[in-house]
TIBAVO-660486 format. One line per 5 residues: their letters; for each residue x, y, z of C-alpha. Coordinates in nm, 4 decimals. Example, Ala and Ser with C-alpha at 12.3 -4.5 7.8 and 13.67 -1.06 7.14 Angstrom:
<pts>
AS> 1.2300 -0.4500 0.7800  1.3670 -0.1060 0.7140
</pts>
This chain:
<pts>
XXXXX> -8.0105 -3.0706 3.2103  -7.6138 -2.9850 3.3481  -7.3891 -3.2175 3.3480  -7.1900 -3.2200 3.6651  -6.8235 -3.2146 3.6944
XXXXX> -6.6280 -3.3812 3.9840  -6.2805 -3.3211 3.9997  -6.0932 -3.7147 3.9859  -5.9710 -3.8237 4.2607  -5.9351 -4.2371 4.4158
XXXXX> -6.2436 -4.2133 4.5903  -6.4798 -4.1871 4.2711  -6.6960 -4.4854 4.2384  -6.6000 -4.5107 3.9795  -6.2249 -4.4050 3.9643
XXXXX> -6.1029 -4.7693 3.7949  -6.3803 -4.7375 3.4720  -6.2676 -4.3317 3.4261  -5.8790 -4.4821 3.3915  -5.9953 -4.7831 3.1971
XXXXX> -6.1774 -4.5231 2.9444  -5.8675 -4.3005 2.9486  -5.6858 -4.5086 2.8458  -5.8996 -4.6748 2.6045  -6.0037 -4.3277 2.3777
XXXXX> -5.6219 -4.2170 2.4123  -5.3520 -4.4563 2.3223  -5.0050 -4.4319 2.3003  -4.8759 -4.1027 2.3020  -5.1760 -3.9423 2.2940
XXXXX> -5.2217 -3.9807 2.6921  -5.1017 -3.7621 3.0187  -4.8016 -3.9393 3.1376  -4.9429 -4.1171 3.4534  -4.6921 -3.9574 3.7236
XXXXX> -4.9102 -3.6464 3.6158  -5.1931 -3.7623 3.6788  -5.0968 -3.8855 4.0625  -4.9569 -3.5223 4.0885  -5.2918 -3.3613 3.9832
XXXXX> -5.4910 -3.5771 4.1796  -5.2657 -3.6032 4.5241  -5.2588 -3.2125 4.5075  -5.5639 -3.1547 4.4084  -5.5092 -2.9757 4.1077
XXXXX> -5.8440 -2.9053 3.8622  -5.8790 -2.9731 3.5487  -5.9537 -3.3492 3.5452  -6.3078 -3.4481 3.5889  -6.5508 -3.7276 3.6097
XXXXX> -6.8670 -3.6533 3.4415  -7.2001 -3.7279 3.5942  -7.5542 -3.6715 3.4625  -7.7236 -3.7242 3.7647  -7.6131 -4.0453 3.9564
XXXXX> -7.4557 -4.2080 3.5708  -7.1320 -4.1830 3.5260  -7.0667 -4.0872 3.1552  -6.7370 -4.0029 3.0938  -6.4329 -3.7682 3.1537
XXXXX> -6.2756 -3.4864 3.0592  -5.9430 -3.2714 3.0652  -5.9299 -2.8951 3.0203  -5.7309 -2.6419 3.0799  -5.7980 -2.2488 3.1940
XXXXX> -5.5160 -2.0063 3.0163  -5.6734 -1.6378 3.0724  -5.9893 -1.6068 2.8577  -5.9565 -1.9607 2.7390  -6.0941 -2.3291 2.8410
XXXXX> -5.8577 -2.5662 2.6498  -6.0662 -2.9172 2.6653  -5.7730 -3.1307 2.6230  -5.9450 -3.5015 2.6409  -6.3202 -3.5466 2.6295
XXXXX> -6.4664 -3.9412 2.6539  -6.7817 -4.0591 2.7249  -6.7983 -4.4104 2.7861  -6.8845 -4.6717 2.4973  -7.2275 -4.7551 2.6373
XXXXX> -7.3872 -4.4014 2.6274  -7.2136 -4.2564 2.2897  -7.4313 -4.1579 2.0287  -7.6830 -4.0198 2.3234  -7.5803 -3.6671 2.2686
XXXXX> -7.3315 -3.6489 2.5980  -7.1001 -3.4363 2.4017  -7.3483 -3.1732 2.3474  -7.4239 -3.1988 2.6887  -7.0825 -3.2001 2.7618
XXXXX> -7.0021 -2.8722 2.5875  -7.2983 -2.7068 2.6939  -7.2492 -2.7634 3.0537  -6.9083 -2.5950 2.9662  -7.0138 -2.2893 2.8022
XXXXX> -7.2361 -2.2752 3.1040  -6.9495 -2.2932 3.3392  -6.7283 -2.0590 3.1697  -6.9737 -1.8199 3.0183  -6.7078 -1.5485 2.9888
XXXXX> -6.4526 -1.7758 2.8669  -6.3769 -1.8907 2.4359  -6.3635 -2.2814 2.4361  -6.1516 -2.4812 2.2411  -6.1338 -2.8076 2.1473
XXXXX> -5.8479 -3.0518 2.0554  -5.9314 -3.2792 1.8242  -5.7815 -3.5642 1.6081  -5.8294 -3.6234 1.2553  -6.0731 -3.8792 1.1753
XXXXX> -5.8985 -4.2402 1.1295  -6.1518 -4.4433 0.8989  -5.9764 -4.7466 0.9252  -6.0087 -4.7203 1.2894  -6.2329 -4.8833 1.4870
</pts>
């Protein structure tokens, strides 16, 4: 089963939850500055994307295409469906996009005290 990427954009169903996640998973300093995010989405620039699996809206992500590289910069699935395997699906779908392409990730170190 794909997972299918739409680029973001105002007219997403479900353009207010994908912001509300954003900034949920990435606080602080840890977020695209949001003039950025107008300018990628007013011109239409990829990279941003609402993931679907099917008609469910599960979460977002953030990458970036340097030569032979997909940098995933922010990857969320939303609260409700964690735990469900999404990110494998996620990553998967991915490798399947970008089959000639090395993938990285950028992660944080784990917080334990965090919720």
């Amino acid at each position: 089963m794909a997972i299918n990427f739409h680029p973001l954009n105002k007219g997403d169903a479900n353009f207010f939850s994908v912001i509300d996640l954003y900034k949920y998973a990435f606080q602080g300093g840890n977020r695209l500055p949001q003039w950025f995010l107008q300018f990628t989405m007013r011109n239409g620039k990829r990279g941003f994307s609402v993931l679907y699996d099917n008609d469910t809206w599960i979460g977002l992500i953030y990458i970036l295409e340097v030569k032979d590289i997909v940098f995933v910069q922010f990857l969320a699935i939303s609260e409700p469906l964690r735990s469900c395997g999404y990110g494998t699906k996620v990553m998967s779908s991915l490798r399947d996009r970008h089959p000639e392409k090395r993938i990285a990730l950028n992660i944080e170190v784990l917080d334990e005290q965090a919720d």
